[in-house]
Structures are given as structure tokens and as C-alpha cells.
N, C-alpha and C positions, 0 to 999 in steps of 0.2 A: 644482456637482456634481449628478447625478443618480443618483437609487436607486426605477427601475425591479424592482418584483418581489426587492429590496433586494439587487440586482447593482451593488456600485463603480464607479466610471469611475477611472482612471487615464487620465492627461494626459500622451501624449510632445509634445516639444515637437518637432512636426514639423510644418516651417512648407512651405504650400505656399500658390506665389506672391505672397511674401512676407509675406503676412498671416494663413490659416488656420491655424488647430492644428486636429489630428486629437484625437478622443478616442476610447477604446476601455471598454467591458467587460471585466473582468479575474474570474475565479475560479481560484479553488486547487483542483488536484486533488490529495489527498495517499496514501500509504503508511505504516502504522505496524504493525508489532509488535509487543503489548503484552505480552509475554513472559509468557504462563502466568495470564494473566485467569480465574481461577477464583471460586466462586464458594467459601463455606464448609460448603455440606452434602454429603457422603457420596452420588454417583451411582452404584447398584449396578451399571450398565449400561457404566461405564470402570473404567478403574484410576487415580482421581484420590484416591488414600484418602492421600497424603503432603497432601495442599491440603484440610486438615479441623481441626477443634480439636483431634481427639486423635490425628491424624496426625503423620508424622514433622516435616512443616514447622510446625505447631501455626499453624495457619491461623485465625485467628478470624475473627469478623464486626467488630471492632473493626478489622484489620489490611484485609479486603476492604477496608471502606469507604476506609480510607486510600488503598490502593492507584486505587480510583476514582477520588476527588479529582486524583491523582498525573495519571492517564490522562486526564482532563477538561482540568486545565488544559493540558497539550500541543497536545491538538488544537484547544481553542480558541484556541492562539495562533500556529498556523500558517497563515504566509500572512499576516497579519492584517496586518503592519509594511506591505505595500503593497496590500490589498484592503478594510482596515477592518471586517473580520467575519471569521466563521469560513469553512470548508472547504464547499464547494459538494459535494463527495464525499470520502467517505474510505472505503479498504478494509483491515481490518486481519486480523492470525493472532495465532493462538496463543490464539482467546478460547475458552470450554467452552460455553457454552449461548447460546441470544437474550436468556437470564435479565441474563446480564450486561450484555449491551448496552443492553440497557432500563434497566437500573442507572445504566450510564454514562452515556444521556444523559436522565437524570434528574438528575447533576449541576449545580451552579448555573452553569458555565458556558457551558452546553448546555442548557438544559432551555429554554429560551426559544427557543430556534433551529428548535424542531419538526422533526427530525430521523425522516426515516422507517428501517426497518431491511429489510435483505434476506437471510437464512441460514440455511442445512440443515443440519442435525446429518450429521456425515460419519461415516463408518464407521473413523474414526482410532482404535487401539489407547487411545489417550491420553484420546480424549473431544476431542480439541482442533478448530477449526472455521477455515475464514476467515467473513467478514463483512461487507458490504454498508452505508454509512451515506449519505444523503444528504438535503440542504436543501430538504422537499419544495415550497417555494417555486420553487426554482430547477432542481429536476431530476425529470421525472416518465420511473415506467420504465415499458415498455410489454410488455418478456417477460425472465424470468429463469429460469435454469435451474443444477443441478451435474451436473458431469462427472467419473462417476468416473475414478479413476485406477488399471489393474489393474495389480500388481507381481507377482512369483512367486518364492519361495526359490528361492535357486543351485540348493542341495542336495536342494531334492525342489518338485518345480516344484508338486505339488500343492496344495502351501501356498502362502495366501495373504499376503500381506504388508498390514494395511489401513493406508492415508493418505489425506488431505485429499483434498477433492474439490476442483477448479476450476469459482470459480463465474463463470455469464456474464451478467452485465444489460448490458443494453438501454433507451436509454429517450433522451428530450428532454432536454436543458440549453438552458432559455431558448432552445426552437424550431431546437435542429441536434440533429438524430440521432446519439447517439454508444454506442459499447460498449466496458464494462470488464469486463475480465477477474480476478480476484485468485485468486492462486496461494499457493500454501505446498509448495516443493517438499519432499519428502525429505531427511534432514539429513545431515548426516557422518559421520553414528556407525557405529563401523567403522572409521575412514579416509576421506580422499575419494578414493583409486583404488577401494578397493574397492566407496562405497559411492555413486560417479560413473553407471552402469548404472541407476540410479533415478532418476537425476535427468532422464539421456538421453531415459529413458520419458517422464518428464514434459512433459520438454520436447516431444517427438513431439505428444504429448497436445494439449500447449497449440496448435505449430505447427497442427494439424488443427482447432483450434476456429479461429485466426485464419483459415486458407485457407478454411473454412464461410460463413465473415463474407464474404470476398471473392469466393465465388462467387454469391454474393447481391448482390452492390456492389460492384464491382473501386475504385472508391474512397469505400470506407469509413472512418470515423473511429473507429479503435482506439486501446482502452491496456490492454496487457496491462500488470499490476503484481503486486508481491505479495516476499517472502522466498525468493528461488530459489536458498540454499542455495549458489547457485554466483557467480563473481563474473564482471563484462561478458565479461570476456577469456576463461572457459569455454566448452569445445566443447559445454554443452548450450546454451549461449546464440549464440556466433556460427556453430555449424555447425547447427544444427539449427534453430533461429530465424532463422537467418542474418541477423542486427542489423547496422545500417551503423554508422560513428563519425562518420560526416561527412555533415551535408545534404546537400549538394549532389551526392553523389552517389547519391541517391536515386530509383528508380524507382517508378511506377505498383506497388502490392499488395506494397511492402517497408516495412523497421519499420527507424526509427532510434533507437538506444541513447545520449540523452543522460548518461547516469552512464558510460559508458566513458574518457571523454577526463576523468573526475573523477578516474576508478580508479585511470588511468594518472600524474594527477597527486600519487598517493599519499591520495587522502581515502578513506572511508569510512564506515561505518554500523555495525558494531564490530567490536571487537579479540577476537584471540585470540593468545598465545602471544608476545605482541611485536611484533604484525603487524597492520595493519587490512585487512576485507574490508570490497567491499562488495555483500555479499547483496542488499540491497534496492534493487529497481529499479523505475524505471518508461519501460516502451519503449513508442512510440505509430508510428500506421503514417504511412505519406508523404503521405496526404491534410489531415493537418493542421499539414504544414510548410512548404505553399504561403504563399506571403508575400501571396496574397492573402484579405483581410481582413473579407469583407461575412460571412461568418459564423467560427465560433471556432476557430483556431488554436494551434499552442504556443509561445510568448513566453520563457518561461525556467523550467529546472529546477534544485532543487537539494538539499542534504541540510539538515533543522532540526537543528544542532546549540549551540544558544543554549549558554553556560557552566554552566546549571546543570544542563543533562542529564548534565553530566561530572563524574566525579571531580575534586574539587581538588587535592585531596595523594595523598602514597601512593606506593604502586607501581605501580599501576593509574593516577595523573593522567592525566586528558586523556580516559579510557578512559568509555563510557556508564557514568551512573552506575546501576546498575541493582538491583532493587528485593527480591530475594531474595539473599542471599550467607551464606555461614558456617553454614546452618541456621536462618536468620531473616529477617525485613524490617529492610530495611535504612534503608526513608523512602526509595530512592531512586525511579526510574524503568520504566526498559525497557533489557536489554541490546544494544536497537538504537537508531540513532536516523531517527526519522521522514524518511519523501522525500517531495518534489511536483514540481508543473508548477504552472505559470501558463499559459491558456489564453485569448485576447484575441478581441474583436472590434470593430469598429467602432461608435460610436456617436453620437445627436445630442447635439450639448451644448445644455442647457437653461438 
């Protein structure tokens, strides 16, 4: 084994002319939601006053810290069953400040990994952000930006509607040029006919960041990720992103949707009402589904759903086990559960 810049090697056993094995570089790129990451003090600047000690949810700093621990161990162990470390990127929502993240990977089982951070305070009603983390051994960025996203009330357009911003980095993994996107679209509330028109936007939104990328690099290596509210099969995702299901029919500056052919399978990343969505995705463009391998590719996607992010009994069994319910912490998680990729390349074995 070799641990180059402390990159795994994973071994298929693909024998050429009768005697080589190939070996590859393997990292994780993942997606997590950590549902309502707040911190415990009162910010006059949102309306986060239920996420405080003498708020409605009685938030303490005994309970953040828990929560942390909760949010630490997850991402340190995905991916890990075949890469042997943690996540080379992670983009996650729903966090309130950089305060937290710095919290988070202050954790012990992160704290060691020297995890760089990337995130704007958005102009979300909520105070709530996405976020940017990455192995600064293994991924240096080179430019990062957020893109707002402008909504307008049905009933009097002059109003604004504020939500997350989509953020864009840029930057090297281990010497290939790649860009991620992390999204937090607009949610349901309302209904999703009614409150689908936001989402649409977004996705517009997102579509115009990807086509930016490709007019710069008709094959560029993207992955747009993030909670897009809507699930593969949604006309913000296949009419407007216009996402493929299938490699192979893939062109030059198009995005293929590995969570679709899950969706259809009946999985997802959580429940509501009896039903699993699944929200969280991650779509990557046609440039890194070429099966050829002298630089990094995508190998395999899937959802972390280990048994203990779930409910074991109950009504809810099966369902994430997630980490506020009834007016309190519950010890559990995140009412999603985390996605990745596996992204490979070629390697010398040593």
C-alpha cells in the first residue's frame, strides 16, 4: 500500500496480461445535512432565538457539544470502510456560523485531519449557511465564491424572499482541477406545487453556474451537490439541470445523476409521511465518467446509511434517527442521511 500526501490505494483486481494488477487512488467526496447545526448564543442578526438556553428548544452548550460529537463521528466514517481515512471533501447545510464548523472539526475525530473551511454567511431568514470542508493535504482551492439566489413573493414581487447562497470552489485534488458546487435549495413549506417555482429558480441558478464552468472548459470536472429539496425524478433537476440516468448516454458538457436509478429503486436519504425522498444528491459532469483513468474519475456513489443513523423501533423504524424531536435532543443524528462518490485514479503500486 501506498499513502502518497495520505491518498489510499485501493486494489481492483484487474489483471492485465495475465500478471498486472492495476491500482488506483481512491477518495470520498461526500454530502451531509446536518440539520439545524447551531451554535448556543442568541445572534441578533437571524431569528435563531428557539436554538438558545432559554429558547423554545432550550439549547444549551451541554446539548451543542453533544450534537458535535454526533456530527464528527459520521463524517469521520464515511467512506472510510474502503479509503481508510476520512472524506477528502465534504459539503454540508443547514450549519449557522464558520463558528460551528471550527467546532466541528475540533472534534476528536477530525481534529487530526487539518481540515480547511470555506463559507459566507448567507442572507438566509434563518441565519442558516452551506459549507465548504476539505483535506488540506489532498485538496487545495484556487477560487471560491457565493451565488446569490433572488426569489420574489408571488403576491407582491417586491418582496424579497432571502435563502442560501450556492457556493462555488474550485481548486486541485491531488493535481486534477475539479469544481464543487454545494446547494441548499428552498424547501417545501407551503407544499411542493406550490412552493416547486423556487426550487425551479434555483435550479436555473445552479444550471448558469455549471454552463459558466463549461464555457471556460467544455470538459470540466464538476459536482454540483447539496439538499435540493426536490428529488432526481423533479423537473428542477431533470428539466432544468437536464441530469442523464445512464452513462452511457452521455455527452460532452452534460451531468449524470447517479442517485436517480437509487431513487427509482425505492432508497433514500429521508422520510416523510410514509415515504422516502431523496433530497440529497450529488450530480457530477461527463468529464469524469470517461473510463479513462490517468487522472480522477467517478468509481461509485452511494447513500451512508449505517444502522445507527436509523431509528430501531417505533413508528418511525428504519426512518433517520434524527437529533431534535418532541421539543428536545433526542442523542440522535441528522434527519438526513449523508451521500458520496468515490473518485479513482491510477496509481504506482509501491
Amino acid at each position: 500500500m501506498q499513502f502518497k500526501i495520505q491518498i489510499f490505494l485501493l486494489c481492483f483486481s484487474v489483471i492485465i496480461n495475465a500478471q498486472e494488477k492495476k491500482y488506483y487512488k481512491i477518495n470520498t467526496i461526500a454530502f451531509y445535512n446536518l440539520e439545524n447545526l447551531f451554535d448556543y448564543e442568541d445572534d441578533p442578526m437571524t431569528f435563531d432565538d428557539d436554538r438558545t438556553p432559554d429558547g423554545k428548544d432550550k439549547w444549551t452548550e451541554e446539548i451543542y457539544h453533544a450534537k458535535l460529537k454526533n456530527m464528527a463521528k459520521v463524517i469521520a466514517e464515511i467512506g472510510y470502510d474502503i479509503t481508510g481515512t476520512t472524506p477528502a471533501i465534504i459539503g454540508v447545510c443547514e450549519i449557522e456560523n464558520r463558528r460551528v464548523l471550527e467546532d466541528l472539526l475540533n472534534q476528536e475525530p477530525l481534529i487530526h485531519k487539518e481540515y480547511g473551511i470555506i463559507q459566507f454567511d448567507s442572507p438566509d431568514r434563518r441565519g442558516i449557511d452551506v459549507g465548504f470542508l476539505y483535506r488540506k493535504k489532498l485538496f487545495t482551492p484556487t477560487n471560491f465564491e457565493a451565488h446569490e439566489l433572488f426569489i420574489y413573493n408571488d403576491n407582491d414581487i417586491s418582496k424579497r424572499i432571502f435563502t442560501r447562497d450556492q457556493l462555488v470552489v474550485s481548486g486541485m485534488l491531488d493535481g486534477d482541477k475539479i469544481h464543487i458546487i454545494v446547494n441548499h435549495w428552498p424547501s417545501r413549506r407551503g407544499g411542493e406545487a406550490r412552493s416547486r417555482p423556487k426550487r425551479i429558480k434555483a435550479a436555473k441558478l445552479n444550471k448558469r453556474i455549471v454552463d459558466s464552468l463549461f464555457s471556460i472548459d467544455p470538459y470540466a470536472k464538476i459536482i454540483t451537490m447539496g439538499d435540493l429539496n426536490d428529488d432526481p425524478i423533479a423537473s428542477s433537476v431533470k428539466d432544468i439541470l437536464k441530469t442523464k440516468k445512464h452513462r452511457y448516454t452521455l455527452r460532452i458538457k452534460e451531468l449524470y445523476n447517479p442517485m436517480e436509478d437509487m431513487f427509482r429503486k425505492g432508497l433514500g436519504t429521508l422520510a416523510w409521511r410514509d415515504g422516502w425522498n431523496l433530497f440529497d444528491q450529488i450530480i457530477i459532469s461527463s468529464e469524469l465518467m470517461k473510463k479513462e483513468y490517468s487522472s480522477y474519475r467517478f468509481y461509485k456513489a452511494g447513500i451512508y446509511n449505517k444502522s445507527y443513523l436509523a431509528n430501531a423501533q417505533g413508528p418511525y423504524k428504519g426512518y433517520p434517527n434524527r437529533s431534535f424531536g418532541n421539543g428536545t435532543f433526542t442523542g440522535g443524528y441528522s434527519d438526513h442521511f449523508p451521500v458520496f462518490v468515490y473518485l479513482i485514479k491510477e496509481a504506482t503500486a509501491e
